[in-house]
C-alpha positions in Angstrom: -62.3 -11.3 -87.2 -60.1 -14.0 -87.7 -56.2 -13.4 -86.7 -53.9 -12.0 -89.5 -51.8 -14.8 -91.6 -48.4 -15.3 -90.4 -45.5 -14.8 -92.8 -42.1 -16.2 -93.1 -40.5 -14.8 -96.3 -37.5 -16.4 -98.0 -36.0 -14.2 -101.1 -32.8 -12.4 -102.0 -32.9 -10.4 -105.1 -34.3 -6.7 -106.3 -37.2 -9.2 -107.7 -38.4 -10.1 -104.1 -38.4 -6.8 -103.1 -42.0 -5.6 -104.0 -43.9 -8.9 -103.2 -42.3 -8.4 -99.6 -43.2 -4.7 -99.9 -47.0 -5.6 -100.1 -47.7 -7.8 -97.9 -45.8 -6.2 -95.1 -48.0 -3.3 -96.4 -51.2 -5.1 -96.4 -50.8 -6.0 -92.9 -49.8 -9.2 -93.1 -47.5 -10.3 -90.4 -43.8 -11.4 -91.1 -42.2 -13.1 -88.2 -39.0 -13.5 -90.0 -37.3 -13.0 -93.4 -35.0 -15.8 -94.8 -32.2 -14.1 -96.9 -29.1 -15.2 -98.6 -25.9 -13.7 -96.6 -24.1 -10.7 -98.0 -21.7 -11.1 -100.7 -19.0 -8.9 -101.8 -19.9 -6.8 -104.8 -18.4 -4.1 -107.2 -14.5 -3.3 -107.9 -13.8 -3.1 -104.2 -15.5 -6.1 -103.1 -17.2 -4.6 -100.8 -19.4 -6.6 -98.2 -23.0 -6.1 -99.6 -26.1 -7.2 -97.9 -29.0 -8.4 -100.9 -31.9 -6.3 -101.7 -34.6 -8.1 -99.5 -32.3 -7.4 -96.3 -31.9 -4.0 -97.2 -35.8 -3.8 -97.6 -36.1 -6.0 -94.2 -34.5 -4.1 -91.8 -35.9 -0.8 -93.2 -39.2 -2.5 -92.7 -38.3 -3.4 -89.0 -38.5 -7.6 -90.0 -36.3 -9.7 -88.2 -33.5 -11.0 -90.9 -32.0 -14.9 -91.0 -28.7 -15.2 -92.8 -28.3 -18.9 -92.9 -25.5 -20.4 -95.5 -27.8 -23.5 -95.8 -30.9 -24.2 -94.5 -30.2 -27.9 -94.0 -28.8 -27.8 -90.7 -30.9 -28.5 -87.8 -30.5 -24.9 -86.0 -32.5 -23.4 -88.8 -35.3 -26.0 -88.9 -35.3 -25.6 -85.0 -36.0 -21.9 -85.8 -38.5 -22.1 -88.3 -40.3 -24.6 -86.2 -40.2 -22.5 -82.8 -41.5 -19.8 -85.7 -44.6 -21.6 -86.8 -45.7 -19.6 -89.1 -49.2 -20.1 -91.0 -46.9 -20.4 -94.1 -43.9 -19.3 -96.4 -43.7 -17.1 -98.8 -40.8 -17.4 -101.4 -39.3 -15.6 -104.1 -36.1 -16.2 -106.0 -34.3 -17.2 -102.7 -31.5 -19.0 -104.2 -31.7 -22.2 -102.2 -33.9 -25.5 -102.3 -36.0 -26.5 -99.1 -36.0 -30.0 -98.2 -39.7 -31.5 -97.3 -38.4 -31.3 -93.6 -38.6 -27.4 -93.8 -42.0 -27.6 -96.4 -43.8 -29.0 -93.7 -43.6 -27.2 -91.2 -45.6 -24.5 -92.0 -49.5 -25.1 -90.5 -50.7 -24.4 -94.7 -47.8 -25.0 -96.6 -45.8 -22.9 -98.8 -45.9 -20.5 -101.5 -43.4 -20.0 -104.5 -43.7 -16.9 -106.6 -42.5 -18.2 -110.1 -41.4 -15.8 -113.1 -43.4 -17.5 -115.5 -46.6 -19.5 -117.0 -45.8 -22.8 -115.7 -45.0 -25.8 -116.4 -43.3 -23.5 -119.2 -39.8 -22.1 -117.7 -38.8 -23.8 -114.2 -36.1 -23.3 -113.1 -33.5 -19.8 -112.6 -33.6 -17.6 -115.2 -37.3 -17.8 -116.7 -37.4 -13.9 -117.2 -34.5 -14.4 -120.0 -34.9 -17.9 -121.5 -38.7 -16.6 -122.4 -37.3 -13.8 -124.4 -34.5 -15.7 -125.9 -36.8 -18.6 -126.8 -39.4 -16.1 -128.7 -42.2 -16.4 -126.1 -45.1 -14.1 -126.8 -46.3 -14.3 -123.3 -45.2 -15.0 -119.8 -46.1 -14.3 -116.4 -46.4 -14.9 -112.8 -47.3 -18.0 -111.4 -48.2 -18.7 -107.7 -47.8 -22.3 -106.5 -47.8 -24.8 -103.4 -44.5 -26.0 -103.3 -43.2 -29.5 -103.1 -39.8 -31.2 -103.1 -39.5 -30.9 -107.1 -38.1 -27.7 -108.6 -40.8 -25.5 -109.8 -43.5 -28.7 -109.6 -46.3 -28.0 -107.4 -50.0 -27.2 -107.5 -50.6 -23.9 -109.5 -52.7 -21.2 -107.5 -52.9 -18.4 -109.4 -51.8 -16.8 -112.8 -51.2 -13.8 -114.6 -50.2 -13.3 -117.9 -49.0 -10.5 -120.1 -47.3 -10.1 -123.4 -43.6 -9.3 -124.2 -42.6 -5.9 -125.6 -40.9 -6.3 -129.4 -37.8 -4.2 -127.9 -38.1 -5.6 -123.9 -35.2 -6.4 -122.2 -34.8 -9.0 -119.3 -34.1 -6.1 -117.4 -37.3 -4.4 -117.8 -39.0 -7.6 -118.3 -37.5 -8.3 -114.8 -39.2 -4.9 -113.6 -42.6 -5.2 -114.9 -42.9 -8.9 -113.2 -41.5 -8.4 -110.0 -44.5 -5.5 -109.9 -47.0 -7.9 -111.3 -45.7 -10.9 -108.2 -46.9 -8.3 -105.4 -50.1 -7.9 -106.9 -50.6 -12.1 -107.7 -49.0 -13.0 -104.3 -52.0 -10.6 -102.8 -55.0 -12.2 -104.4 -53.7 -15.2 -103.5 -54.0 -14.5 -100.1 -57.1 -13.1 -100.5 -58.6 -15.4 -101.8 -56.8 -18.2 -99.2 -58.5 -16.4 -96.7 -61.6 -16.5 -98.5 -61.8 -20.1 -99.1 -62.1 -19.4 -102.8 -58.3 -19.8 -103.7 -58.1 -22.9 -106.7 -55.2 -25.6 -106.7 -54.3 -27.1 -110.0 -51.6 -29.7 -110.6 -49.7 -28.9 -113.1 -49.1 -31.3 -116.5 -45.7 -32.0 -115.9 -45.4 -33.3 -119.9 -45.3 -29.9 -121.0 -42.8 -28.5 -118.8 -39.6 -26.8 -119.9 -36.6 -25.9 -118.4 -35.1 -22.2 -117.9 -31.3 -22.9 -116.3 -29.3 -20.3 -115.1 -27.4 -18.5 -117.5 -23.6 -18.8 -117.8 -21.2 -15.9 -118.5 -20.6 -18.0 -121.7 -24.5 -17.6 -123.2 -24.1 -14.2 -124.1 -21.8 -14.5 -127.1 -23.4 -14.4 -130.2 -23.6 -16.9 -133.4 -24.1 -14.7 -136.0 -24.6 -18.0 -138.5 -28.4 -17.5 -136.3 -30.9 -15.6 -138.1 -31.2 -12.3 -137.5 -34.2 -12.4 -135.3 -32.8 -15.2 -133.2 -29.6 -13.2 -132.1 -31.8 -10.0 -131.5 -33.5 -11.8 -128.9 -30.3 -12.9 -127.4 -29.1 -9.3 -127.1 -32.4 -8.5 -125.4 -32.9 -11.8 -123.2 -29.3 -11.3 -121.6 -29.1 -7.2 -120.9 -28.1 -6.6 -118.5 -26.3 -10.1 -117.3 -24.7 -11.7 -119.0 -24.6 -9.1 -121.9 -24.4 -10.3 -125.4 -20.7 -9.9 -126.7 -18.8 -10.6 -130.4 -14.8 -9.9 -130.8 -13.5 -7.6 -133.5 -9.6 -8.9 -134.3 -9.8 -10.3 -130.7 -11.4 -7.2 -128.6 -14.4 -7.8 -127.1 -17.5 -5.7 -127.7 -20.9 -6.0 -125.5 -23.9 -5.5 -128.0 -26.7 -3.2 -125.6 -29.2 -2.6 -128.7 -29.9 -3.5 -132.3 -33.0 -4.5 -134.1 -33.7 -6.4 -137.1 -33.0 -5.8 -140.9 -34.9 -8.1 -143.4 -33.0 -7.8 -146.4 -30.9 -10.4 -148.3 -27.2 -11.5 -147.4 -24.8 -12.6 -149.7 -22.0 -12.6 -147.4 -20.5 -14.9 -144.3 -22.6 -14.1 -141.2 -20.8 -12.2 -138.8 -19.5 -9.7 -142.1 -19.7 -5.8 -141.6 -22.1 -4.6 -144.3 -22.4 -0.8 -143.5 -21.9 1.9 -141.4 -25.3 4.5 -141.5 -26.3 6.9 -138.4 -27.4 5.6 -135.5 -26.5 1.8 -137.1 -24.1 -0.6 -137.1 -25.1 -3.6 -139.6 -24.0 -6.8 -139.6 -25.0 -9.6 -141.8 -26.5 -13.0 -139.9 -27.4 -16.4 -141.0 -30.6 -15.2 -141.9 -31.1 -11.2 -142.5 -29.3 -8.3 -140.8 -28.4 -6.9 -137.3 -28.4 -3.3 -137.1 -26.0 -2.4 -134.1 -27.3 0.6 -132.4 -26.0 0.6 -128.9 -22.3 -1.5 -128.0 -19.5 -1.1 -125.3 -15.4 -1.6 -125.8 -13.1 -3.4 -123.3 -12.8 -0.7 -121.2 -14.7 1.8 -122.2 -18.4 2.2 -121.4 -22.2 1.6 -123.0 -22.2 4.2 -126.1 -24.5 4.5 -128.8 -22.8 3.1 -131.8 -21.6 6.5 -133.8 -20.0 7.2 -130.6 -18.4 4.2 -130.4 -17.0 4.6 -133.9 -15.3 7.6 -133.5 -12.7 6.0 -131.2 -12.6 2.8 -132.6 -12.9 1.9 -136.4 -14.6 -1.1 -137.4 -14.5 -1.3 -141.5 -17.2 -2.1 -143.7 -16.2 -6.0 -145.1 -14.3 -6.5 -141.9 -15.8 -9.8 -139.5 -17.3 -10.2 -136.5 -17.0 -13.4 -133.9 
């Protein structure tokens, strides 16, 4: 039998987590795993170490920390490493070709999308935002380009009317362990396929800004829905009501006509907030104050009055 692969695994977030999970699972052997360092996090800034540390340590991994991995101490550890190859997932930073070579059979990215659609940082949300009816997980060699090299394997799988980034984000991270093990299957095999990609039909999915979430309620109806949906839970869609700020959680779609600026209150039902759009309505369902926290919207109005006629934006 022919000795086990050997792993080094780059990633950061909760989305790394699971491919990490299954290989280590699987058997495959991870000499090291590459990590951003911790951060401080919540109200008391405390010093937090990511989720694939966490996961790491409790799987007994050696952990690497580096603030960049351009320095020539962490390319003298990778290379004393030699590992059969990388595995990365949303690591959060760019490896030069210095690093991509060292590996004996090269490296491989697991990509939140159907490439060439949606390189780049945040293809979970710009494929909701954007209307896609699909997306996926793609495994790829990686080169020096962002997102550009040889596609190995992909998996597609439709996107829920009502799915959020967030569970968007759930259902893929799940679907990149199982991809990132047939492709190692089939490596070992001999039966894995390369494809270069057609770079003319690549897009772009840059990370979002804090900024991106606010709405334009001059969009239609549909449009702005998906913006809700595309940036729970981060950034969060938000509007302003005579300057207060209000995060929108939920809402859904009205097809009706509108007679009235975008952005107008129309009407207060149960369980609905509606808001007239550039094209259509918004029914409201789920929203949050400045300081208060995520409430479905009859909640909400009972301790802050938003008037039927009043504007939104």
């Amino acid at each position: 039998m022919s000795r086990p692969l050997t792993i080094v695994y780059m990633g950061t977030p909760d989305f790394a987590v699971p491919p990490m999970a299954a290989l280590h699972e699987r058997g495959y052997r991870i000499l090291a795993v590459v990590t951003q360092p911790d951060r401080p996090k919540g109200r008391g800034r405390k010093l937090t170490p990511p989720p694939v540390k966490q996961a790491a340590l409790k799987f007994g991994c050696s952990v690497l920390q580096p603030e960049t991995v351009r320095t020539e101490e962490f390319h003298r550890k990778m290379a004393d490493l030699a590992p059969d190859l990388y595995v990365v997932a949303a690591f959060g930073q760019i490896l030069p070709q210095s690093l991509l070579d060292i590996p004996k059979q090269g490296a491989i990215n697991i990509h939140a999308s159907l490439l060439p659609r949606h390189r780049g940082a945040a293809p979970i949300h710009r494929a909701i935002i954007e209307g896609d009816a699909e997306t996926g997980i793609t495994t790829m060699m990686m080169d020096k380009g962002m997102d550009t090299g040889d596609i190995l394997l992909m998996d597609r799988t439709p996107i829920g009317p009502t799915e959020t980034a967030a569970e968007l984000h759930d259902r893929l991270s799940r679907m990149g362990a199982e991809t990132i093990l047939r492709t190692f299957e089939m490596l070992r095999s001999g039966t894995l396929p390369r494809m270069p990609q057609d770079h003319s039909r690549a897009t772009y999915a840059p990370m979002l800004r804090k900024k991106d979430g606010q709405v334009d309620w001059s969009q239609p109806a549909e449009t702005i829905d998906r913006l809700i949906r595309g940036v729970t839970p981060w950034p969060g869609a938000f509007t302003f009501s005579d300057g207060m700020r209000l995060k929108i959680f939920r809402a859904s779609v009205l097809h009706r006509d509108i007679s009235v600026p975008p952005g107008t209150i129309l009407e207060c039902i149960p369980g609905e907030l509606r808001v007239a759009t550039g094209k259509d309505a918004l029914a409201i369902k789920e929203i949050q104050g400045e300081s208060g926290k995520r409430l479905p919207i009859d909640d909400f109005l009972c301790g802050c009055r938003l008037p039927d006629g009043s504007c939104l934006g």
